[in-house]
C-alpha positions in Angstrom: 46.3 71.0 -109.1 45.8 69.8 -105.8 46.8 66.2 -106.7 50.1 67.4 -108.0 50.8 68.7 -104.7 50.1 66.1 -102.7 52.3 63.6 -104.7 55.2 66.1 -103.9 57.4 63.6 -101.1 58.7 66.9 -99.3 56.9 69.8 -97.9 58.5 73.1 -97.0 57.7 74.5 -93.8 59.7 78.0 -93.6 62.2 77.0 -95.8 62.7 73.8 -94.4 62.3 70.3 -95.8 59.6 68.3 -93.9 59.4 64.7 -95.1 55.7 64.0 -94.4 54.0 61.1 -91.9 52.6 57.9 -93.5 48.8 57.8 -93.8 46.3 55.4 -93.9 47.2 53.8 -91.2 45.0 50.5 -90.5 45.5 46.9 -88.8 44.5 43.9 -90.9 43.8 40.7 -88.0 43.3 36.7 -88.9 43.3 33.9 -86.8 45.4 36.3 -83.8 47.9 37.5 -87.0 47.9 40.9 -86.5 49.3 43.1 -89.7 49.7 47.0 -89.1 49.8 48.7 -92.4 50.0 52.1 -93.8 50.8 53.7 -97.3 54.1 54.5 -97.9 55.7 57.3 -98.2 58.0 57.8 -101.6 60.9 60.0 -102.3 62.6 59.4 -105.9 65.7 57.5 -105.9 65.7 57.3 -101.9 64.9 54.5 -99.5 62.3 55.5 -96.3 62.5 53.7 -92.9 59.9 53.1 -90.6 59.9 53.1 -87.1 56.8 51.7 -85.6 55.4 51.6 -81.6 53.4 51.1 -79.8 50.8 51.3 -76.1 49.3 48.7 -74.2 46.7 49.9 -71.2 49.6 49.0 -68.8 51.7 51.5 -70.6 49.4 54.2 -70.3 47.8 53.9 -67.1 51.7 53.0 -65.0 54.3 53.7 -67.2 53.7 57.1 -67.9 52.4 56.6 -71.4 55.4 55.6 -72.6 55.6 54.0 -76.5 57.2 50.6 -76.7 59.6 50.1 -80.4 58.6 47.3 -82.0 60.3 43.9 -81.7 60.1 43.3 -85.1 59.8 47.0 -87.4 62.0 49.8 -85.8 63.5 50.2 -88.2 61.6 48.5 -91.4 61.6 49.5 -95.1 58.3 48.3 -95.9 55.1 50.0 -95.3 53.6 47.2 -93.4 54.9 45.5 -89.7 54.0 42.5 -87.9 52.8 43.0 -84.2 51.8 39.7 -83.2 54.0 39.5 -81.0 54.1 43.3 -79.4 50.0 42.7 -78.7 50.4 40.1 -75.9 46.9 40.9 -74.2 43.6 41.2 -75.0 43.4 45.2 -74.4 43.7 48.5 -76.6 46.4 49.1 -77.8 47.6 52.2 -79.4 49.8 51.9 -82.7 51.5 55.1 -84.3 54.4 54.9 -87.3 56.9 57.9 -88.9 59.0 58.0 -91.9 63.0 58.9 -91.4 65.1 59.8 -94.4 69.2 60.5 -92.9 68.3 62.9 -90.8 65.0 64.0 -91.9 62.2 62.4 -89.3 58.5 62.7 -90.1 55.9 62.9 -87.5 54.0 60.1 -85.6 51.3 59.5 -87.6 48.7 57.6 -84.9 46.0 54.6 -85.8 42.2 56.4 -85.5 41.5 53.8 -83.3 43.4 51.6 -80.8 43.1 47.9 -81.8 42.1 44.8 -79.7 42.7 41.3 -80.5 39.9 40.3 -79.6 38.4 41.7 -82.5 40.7 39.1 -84.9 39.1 37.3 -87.7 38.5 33.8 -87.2 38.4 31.2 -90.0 38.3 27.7 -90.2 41.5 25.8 -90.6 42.3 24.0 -93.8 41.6 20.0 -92.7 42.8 17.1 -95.0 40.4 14.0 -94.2 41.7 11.0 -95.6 41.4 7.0 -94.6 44.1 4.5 -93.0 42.8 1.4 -93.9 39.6 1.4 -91.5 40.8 4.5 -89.4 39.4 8.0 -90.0 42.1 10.1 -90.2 42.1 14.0 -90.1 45.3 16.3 -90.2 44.8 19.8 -89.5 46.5 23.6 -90.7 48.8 24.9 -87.4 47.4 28.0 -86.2 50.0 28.4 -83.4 49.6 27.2 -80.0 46.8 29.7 -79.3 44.2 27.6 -81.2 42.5 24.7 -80.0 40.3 22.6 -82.5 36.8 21.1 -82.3 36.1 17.9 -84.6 33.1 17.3 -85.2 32.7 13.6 -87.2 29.8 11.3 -87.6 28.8 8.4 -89.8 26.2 9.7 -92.8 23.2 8.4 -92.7 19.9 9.5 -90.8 19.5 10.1 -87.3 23.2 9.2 -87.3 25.2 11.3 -83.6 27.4 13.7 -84.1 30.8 13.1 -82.0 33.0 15.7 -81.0 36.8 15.6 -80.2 39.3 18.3 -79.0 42.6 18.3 -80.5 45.4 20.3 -79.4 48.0 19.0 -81.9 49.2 21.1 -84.7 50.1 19.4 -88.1 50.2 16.1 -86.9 47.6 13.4 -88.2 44.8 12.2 -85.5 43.0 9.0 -85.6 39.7 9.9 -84.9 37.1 6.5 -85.0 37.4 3.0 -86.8 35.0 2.8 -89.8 33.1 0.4 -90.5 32.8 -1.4 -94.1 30.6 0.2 -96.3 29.6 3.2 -94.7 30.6 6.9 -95.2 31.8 9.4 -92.6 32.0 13.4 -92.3 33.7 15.6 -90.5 34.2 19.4 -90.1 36.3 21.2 -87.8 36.0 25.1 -86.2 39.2 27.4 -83.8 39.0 27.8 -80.4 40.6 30.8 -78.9 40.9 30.6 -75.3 42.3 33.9 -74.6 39.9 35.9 -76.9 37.0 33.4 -75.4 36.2 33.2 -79.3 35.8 30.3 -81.7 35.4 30.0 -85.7 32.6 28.9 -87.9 32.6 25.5 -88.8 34.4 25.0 -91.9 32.6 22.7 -95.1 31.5 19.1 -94.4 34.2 16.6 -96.2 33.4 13.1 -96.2 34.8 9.1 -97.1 33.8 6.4 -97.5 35.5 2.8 -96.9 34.8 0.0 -99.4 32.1 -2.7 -98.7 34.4 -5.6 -98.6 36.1 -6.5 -95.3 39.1 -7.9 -96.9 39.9 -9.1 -100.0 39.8 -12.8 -100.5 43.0 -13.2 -101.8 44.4 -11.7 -98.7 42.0 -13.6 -96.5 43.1 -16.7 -98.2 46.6 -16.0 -97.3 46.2 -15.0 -93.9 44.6 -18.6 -93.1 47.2 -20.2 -95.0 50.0 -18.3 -93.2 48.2 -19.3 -89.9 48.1 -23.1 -90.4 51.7 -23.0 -91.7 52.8 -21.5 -88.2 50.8 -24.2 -86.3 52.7 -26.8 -88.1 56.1 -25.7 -89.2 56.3 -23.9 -85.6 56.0 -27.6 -83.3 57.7 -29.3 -85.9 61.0 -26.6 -85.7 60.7 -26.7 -81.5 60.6 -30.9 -82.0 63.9 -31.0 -84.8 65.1 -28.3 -82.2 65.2 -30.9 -79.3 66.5 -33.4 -81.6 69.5 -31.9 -82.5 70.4 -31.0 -79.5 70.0 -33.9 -77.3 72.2 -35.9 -79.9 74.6 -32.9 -79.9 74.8 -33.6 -75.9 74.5 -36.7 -75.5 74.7 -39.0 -78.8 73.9 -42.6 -79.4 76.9 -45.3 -79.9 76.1 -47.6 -81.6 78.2 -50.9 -80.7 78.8 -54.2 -83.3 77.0 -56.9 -82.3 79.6 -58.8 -81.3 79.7 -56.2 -78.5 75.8 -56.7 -77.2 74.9 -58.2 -74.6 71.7 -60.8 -75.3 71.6 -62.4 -72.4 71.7 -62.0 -68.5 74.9 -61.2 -67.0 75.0 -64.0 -64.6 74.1 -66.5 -67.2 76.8 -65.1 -69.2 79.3 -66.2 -66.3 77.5 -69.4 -65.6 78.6 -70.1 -69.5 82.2 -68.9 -69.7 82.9 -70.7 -66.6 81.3 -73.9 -68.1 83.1 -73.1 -71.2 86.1 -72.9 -69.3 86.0 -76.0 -67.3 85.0 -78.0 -70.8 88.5 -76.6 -72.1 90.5 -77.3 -69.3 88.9 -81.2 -69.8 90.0 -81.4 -73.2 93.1 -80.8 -72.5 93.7 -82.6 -69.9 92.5 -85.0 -72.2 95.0 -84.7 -74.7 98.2 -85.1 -72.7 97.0 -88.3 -70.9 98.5 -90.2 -74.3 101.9 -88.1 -74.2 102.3 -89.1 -71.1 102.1 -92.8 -71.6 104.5 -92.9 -74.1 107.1 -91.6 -72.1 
């Protein structure tokens, strides 16, 4: 008989409907996500809002204990709020939540306890380890910019160092050593929470392993062949370069050869003018008979 009462939505104080306060109020925390939930309250046929607030120690101590709404759940419809980003500092804080119904209000129903962050769950991230050619490559889950990450990678085999690295960037493949052929590498990564001074376990080892061969022949063979093509066809473009343009600037005429010069131009004088006198002979020559005659 009792259950049956308590599943009745509405209570009747003197006559008067009282809608009653959600219960079970608790805070569910991972990796600084903090999730304030309670059970909800349920009237047939009618939808409840929730208003939820809440008090930091700065609050209570100067403020006069006043309750802050939430940023993000006053008003809500579902019985759970997110207060990431009302808890802003690693203190108690004080959570409380009613019901409202038109103008029916519940009372505050108050969290037992005041919650901390620094009491968050911390897990390891999800990490994808994969290989770029001979670079180990690791790309890790965004946490938010709270989280800091510590790699640890090394190369397996025995008595083999274990290097750590601190990355800051979210989502964003890092390049963390070159590989060598042959060998296998692991890695496995915890959280780092500065302002809770708090980090995660380590997560599960993954490794990979790069192939023995340092390149394939076939591309080795091409690589060499490109290489020696370069050193010839390069000088030989730079030499047809020149070519073309000195005869583009300045070209060659070439002249018949009744044009060319073979000899000396002085003995090319010394021969017209001997050529010259010779004529002037011959016909001096020839009139000498025209003359007589008349």
């Amino acid at each position: 008989m009792w259950f049956f009462y308590a599943l009745i939505p509405c209570l009747l104080i003197d006559g008067v409907v009282v809608l009653p306060a959600p219960q079970n109020l608790s805070v569910q925390s991972t990796n600084m996500k903090h999730l304030l939930m309670w059970s909800p309250v349920i009237v047939p046929g009618e939808i409840i809002y929730y208003f939820v607030e809440y008090q930091g120690e700065y609050e209570s101590l100067y403020m006069s204990h006043i309750w802050i709404p939430s940023s993000w759940c006053s008003p809500t419809e579902c019985p759970e709020c997110d207060i990431t980003d009302d808890i802003t500092a690693t203190v108690p804080y004080k959570l409380r939540v009613r019901a409202t119904l038109g103008s029916q209000t519940s009372a505050w129903s108050t969290l037992q306890h005041p919650f901390n962050r620094n009491s968050t769950t911390l897990t390891p991230p999800v990490m994808e380890v994969t290989k770029d050619g001979f670079y180990l490559v690791i790309k890790l889950e965004d946490l938010g910019p709270q989280f800091e990450f510590l790699v640890a990678y090394w190369r397996r085999e025995p008595g083999a160092k274990e290097h750590v690295k601190v990355v800051r960037s979210r989502g964003i493949p890092v390049h963390l050593e070159t590989m060598e052929p042959g060998a296998a590498y692991c890695v496995k990564v915890r959280t780092f929470v500065k302002a809770i001074g708090r980090h995660s376990p380590f997560s599960q080892a993954e490794c990979v392993k790069v192939q023995g061969e340092t390149l394939p022949l076939a591309l080795a063979l091409f690589a060499f062949v490109g290489f020696m093509l370069i050193l010839v066809v390069v000088p030989l473009s730079i030499w047809k370069m020149g070519r073309l343009l000195r005869n583009s600037c300045c070209p060659v005429v070439v002249l018949p050869d009744t044009l060319k010069i073979t000899n000396s131009p002085q003995k090319l004088i010394s021969c017209r003018r001997e050529e010259v006198e010779a004529c002037a002979t011959a016909v001096l020559s020839s009139e000498e008979p025209f003359r007589a005659w008349l």
